[in-house]
Steps between C-alpha positions, in 0.01 A plus 500: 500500500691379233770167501803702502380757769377220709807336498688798578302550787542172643850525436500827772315247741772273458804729548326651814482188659843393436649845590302419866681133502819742512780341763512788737805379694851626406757270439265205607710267328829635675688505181557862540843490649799236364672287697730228442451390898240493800557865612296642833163621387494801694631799263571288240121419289337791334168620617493266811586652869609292801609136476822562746586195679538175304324596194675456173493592162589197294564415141415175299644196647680607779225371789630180525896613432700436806749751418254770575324566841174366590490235260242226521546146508488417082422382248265795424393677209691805349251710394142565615175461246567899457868445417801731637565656849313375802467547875638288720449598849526316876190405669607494861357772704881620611580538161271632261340818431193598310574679149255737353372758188246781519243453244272809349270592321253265646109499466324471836287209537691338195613122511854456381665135456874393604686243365825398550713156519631372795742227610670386815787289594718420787822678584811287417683312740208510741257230627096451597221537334364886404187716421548768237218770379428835428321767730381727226305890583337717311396785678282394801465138321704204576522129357765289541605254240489108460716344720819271413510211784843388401721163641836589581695557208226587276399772248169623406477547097370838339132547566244746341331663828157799426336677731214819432521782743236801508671864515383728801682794326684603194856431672562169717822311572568163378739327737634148504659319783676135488350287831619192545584259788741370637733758591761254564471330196497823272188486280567692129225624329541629135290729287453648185225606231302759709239672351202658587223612251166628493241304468220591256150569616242291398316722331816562255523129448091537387606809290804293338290185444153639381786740244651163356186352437355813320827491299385080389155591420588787281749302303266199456224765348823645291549142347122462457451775298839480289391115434136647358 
């Protein structure tokens, strides 16, 4: 095969695998829909269902405002690592409510990764200490994120959290739920970043690998022989 072709070839390889890294979530950043203030979730975020309750739809720096409801104890960043909109949602069992998005197109048996950032503060004007996470599902899969143990008063910065699921069919539904504790002492958990991508088979990785080093060896012998 010649340089160029070879090249070309391992070019496809490439572009195949990155077309598999694809984010499959809609509107996993939650920058969808504008908003100049925390507005309920429910409704209100494209491609997301549920979220009624104290779930809220939030733009940059509002989460430790105290003009704006549910506002955590500050100071605390304005934006996330992903930048924009985020979710800010109550963690007390009374209050919150799971939030979801169908996702096709699956491949039975695949593994697909999440990854997301979450953060976690204390409601304002309330005292004791408070545990914040995520309960995250993917069809019949569950994990639940690292937890926040947080004094009274505190916030939990932006964290990167991954996870790799395997698909049992080609649609599941990937569901998040704020838990926290206590419920007197409202825990907030925020999030934002979600994606969820295939993850390439090994033997694709091989394929990918042994294709770059083919493409090294053929240009070393194309130097060769232009030198002689």
């Amino acid at each position: 095969m010649r340089f160029s072709h070879l090249a070309i070839a391992v070019a496809a390889i490439a572009v195949g695998t990155t077309a598999n890294a694809a984010n499959l979530v809609i509107n996993g950043s939650f920058d969808a829909d504008t908003t100049a203030t925390k507005i309920n979730f429910q409704g209100n975020v494209t491609g997301w269902t549920g979220g009624a309750a104290l779930t809220f739809l939030a733009p940059p720096g509002s989460a430790d405002d105290p003009a704006q409801y549910l506002a955590v104890y500050g100071p605390f960043e304005d934006e996330s690592p992903d930048g924009g909109n985020f979710i800010l949602a109550d963690g007390d069992p009374s209050y919150s409510d799971a939030f979801s998005q169908t996702i096709n197109g699956l491949t039975i048996g695949g593994k697909y990764k999440i990854d997301f950032y979450q953060a976690a503060g204390q409601q304002l004007g309330f005292t004791g200490a408070t545990t914040e996470r995520w309960s995250v599902t993917f069809g019949t899969e569950n994990f639940l994120s690292d937890m926040f143990e947080l004094p009274e008063a505190a916030v939990g910065p932006w964290e990167a959290q991954s996870y790799t699921f395997t698909a049992t069919s080609v649609s599941q539904v990937l569901i998040f739920l704020a838990v926290g504790t206590p419920g007197g002492a409202p825990p907030i958990s925020m999030l934002d970043g979600v994606s969820l991508t295939a993850v390439p088979e090994p033997a694709t990785w091989a394929l990918l690998i042994g294709g770059f080093a083919m493409v090294g060896v053929a240009a070393r012998r194309r130097r060769t022989t232009v030198v002689a």
